[in-house]
N, C-alpha and C positions, 0 to 999 in steps of 0.2 A: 493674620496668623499665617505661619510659613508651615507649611507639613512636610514639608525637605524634597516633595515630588513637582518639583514647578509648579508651586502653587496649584495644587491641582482644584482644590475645592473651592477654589475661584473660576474656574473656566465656568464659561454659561453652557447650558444644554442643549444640545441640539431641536430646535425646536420645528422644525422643515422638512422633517420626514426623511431625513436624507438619508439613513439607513436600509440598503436595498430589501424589498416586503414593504415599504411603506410609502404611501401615495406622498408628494408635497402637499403641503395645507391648504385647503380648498379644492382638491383634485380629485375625481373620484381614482376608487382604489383599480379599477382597471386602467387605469391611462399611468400609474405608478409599474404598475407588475407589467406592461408592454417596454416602460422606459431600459427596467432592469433586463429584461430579455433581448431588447435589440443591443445591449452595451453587455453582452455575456460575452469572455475572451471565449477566442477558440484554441483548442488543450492538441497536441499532438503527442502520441504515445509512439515511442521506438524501444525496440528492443536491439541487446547488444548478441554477439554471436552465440554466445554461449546460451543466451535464451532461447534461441531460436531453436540452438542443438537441444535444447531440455525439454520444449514444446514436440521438438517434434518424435525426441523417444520415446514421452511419455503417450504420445500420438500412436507410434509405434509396438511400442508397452500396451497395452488396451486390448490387444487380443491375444497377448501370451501367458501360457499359465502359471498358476502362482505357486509356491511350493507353500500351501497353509498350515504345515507342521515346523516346518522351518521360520516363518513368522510370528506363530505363534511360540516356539522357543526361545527368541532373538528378543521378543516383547516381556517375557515373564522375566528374563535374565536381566532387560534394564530395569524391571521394576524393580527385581527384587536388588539390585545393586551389585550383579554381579559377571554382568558385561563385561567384557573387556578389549575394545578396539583395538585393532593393530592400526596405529599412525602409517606407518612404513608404507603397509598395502592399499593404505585408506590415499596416501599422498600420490603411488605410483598411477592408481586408477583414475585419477583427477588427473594427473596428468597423460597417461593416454586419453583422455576425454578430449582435454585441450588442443593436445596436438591430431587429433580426428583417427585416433585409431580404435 
């Protein structure tokens, strides 16, 4: 029978444990979970400028005060649907951001 996916329901099962968490057969399960640990990639995380500028205003940000009637205004008016962004001022501000001013 062809089930249109390369024959899928013909492949045999993995029968060896080879799915990482699982010993091969006959192995105990610690000598499994040491194998997948020594064969872990190592992950390297970069951030780009802009992250950096946003880490560290918000770094910055942390001990300035907040206006909590002005946010709480700004909150009720998108709820209720009746925000209204200015694109213009919302585009000029990102771009003094960019260019570090």
């Amino acid at each position: 029978m062809n089930n249109g996916i390369k024959n899928l329901l013909q492949m045999e099962p993995r029968r060896n444990g080879a799915l990482p968490g699982n010993p091969p057969a006959g192995k105990p399960a610690e000598a499994g979970r040491e194998a997948v640990a020594r064969e872990a990639p190592q992950e390297k995380v970069t951030l780009t400028e802009a992250a950096r500028k946003i880490a560290d205003l918000s770094n910055k940000a942390g001990g300035v005060p907040m206006d909590e009637a002005r946010v709480r205004q700004i909150r009720e008016s998108i709820e209720n649907g009746s925000y209204q962004p200015d694109p213009v001022a919302i585009a000029k501000a990102l771009m003094r951001f960019e260019q570090g001013g």
